[in-house]
N, C-alpha and C positions, 0 to 999 in steps of 0.2 A: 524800726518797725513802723513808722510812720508812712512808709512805703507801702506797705500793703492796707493802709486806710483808704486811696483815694482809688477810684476809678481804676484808671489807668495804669497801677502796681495791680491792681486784680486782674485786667484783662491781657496786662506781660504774661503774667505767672501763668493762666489756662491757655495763652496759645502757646507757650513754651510746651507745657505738659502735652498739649493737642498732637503737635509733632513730633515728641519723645514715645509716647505711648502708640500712634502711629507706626513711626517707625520699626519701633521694637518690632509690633504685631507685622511688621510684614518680614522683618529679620528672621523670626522663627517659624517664620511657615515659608521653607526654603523659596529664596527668590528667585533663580529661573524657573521650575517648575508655574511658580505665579507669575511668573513673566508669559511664559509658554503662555499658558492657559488666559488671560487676559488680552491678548494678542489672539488666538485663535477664537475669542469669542465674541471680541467685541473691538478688534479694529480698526474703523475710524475712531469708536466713541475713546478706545484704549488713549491713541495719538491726541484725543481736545484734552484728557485730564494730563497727559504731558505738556500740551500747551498753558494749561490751565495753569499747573506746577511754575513755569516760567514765569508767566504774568502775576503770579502771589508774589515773587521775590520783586515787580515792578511797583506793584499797586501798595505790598503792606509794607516795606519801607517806610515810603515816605509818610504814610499814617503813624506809626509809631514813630520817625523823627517828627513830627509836626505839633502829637498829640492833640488830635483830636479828641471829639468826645467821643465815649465810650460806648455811642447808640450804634457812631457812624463805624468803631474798631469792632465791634461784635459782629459787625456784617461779614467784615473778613474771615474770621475764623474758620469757616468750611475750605477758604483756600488754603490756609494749614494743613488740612488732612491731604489736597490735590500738591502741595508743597512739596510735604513727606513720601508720597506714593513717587512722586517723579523723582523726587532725591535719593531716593534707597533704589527703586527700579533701572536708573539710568546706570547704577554700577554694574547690571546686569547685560553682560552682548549672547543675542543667541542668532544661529545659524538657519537657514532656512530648513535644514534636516531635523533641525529641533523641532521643526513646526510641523511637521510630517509626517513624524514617527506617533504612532499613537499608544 
């Protein structure tokens, strides 16, 4: 238990939760549908939070292998949520007919 005293066991454990809960929420509110519609609404911005998604797995690695301080790991955490949306969406392929049909 000693683990969840310092810093750093606290801010594992919320960005673990971050993209668990995340994820779930976009599992049950069926993903192509939210793929569709995310894509039809806001395409480029849809494509930077998939990039954005990519560069979390660059930037929050090495933060958590380095353990930094907890000021500089809290900043991360919104790339959690852009993590989880490209992680769960990217299992998603739809067709241009999908984007079409209304």
């Amino acid at each position: 238990m000693e683990f969840l005293q310092n810093e750093f066991g606290i801010f594992l454990i919320s960005y673990i939760l971050t993209i668990a809960i995340t994820t779930v929420g976009i599992v049950k509110k069926q993903q192509k549908e939210l793929k569709i519609y995310l894509v039809r609404n806001f395409g480029a911005k849809y494509r930077m939070i998939t990039f954005l998604g990519m560069m979390s797995l660059v930037v929050s690695l090495p933060m958590i292998l380095s353990y930094l301080s907890f000021s500089n790991m809290a900043s991360a955490m919104p790339m959690g949520f852009a993590l989880a949306i490209y992680v769960t969406l990217n299992r998603v392929r739809i067709t241009e007919e999908d984007l079409s049909e209304e």
